[in-house]
C-alpha positions in Angstrom: -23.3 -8.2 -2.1 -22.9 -6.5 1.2 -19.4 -8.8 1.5 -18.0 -7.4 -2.0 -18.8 -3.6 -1.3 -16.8 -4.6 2.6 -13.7 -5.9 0.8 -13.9 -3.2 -1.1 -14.2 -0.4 0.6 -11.6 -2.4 2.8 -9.1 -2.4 0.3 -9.9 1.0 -0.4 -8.9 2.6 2.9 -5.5 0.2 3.4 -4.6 1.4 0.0 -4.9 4.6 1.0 -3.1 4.5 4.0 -0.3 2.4 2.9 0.6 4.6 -0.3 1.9 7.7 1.8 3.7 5.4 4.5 5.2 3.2 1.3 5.7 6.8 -0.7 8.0 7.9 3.0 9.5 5.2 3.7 10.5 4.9 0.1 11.7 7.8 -0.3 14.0 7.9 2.9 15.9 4.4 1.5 16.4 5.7 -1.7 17.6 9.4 -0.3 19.8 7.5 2.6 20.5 4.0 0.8 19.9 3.8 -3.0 21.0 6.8 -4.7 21.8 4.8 -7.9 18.5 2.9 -8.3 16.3 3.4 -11.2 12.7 3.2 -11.8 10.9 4.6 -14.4 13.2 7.0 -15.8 13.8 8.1 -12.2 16.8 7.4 -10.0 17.2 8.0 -6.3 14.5 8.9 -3.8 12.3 9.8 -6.4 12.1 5.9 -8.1 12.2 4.3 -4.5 9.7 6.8 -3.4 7.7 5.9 -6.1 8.3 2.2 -5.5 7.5 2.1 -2.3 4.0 3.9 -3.1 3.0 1.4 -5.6 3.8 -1.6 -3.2 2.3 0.0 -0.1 -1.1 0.6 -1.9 -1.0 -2.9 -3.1 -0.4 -4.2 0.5 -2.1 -1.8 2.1 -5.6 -3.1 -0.3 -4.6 -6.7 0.2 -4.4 -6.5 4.1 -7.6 -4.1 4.0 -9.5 -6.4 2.2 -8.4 -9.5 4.4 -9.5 -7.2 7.9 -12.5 -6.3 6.4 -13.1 -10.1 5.0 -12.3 -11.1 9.1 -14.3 -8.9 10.6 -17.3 -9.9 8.4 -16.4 -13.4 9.7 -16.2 -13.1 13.4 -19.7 -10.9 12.9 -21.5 -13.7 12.1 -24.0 -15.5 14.2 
């Protein structure tokens, strides 16, 4: 149980730093690079943006999980 409420929590705190830097980094391709993308009804920095914040908080969770998952491992006796 203790394992489960680690991964997530884990994948909690990556998601939630990897939405702002995925929302920035976004948002500066689309404004520099992409001004004719669309996403959602959006176009420009505003879909990247957005695009970037939905795959940052799904990498950020996926490589918070796996930390906490390795440090639960390397804990171990």
């Amino acid at each position: 149980m203790r394992d489960v409420v680690r991964r997530v929590i884990g994948a909690a705190v990556g998601a939630a730093a990897g939405a702002p830097l995925g929302l920035l980094l976004g948002a500066l391709f689309g404004g520099n690079f992409a001004s004719g993308f669309e996403f959602q009804g959006l176009r420009g920095y505003e879909a990247t943006g957005r695009l970037g914040l939905l795959l940052g908080a799904a990498i950020g969770a996926a490589i918070g999980a796996a930390v906490a998952r390795a440090r639960r491992a390397s804990a171990r006796p």
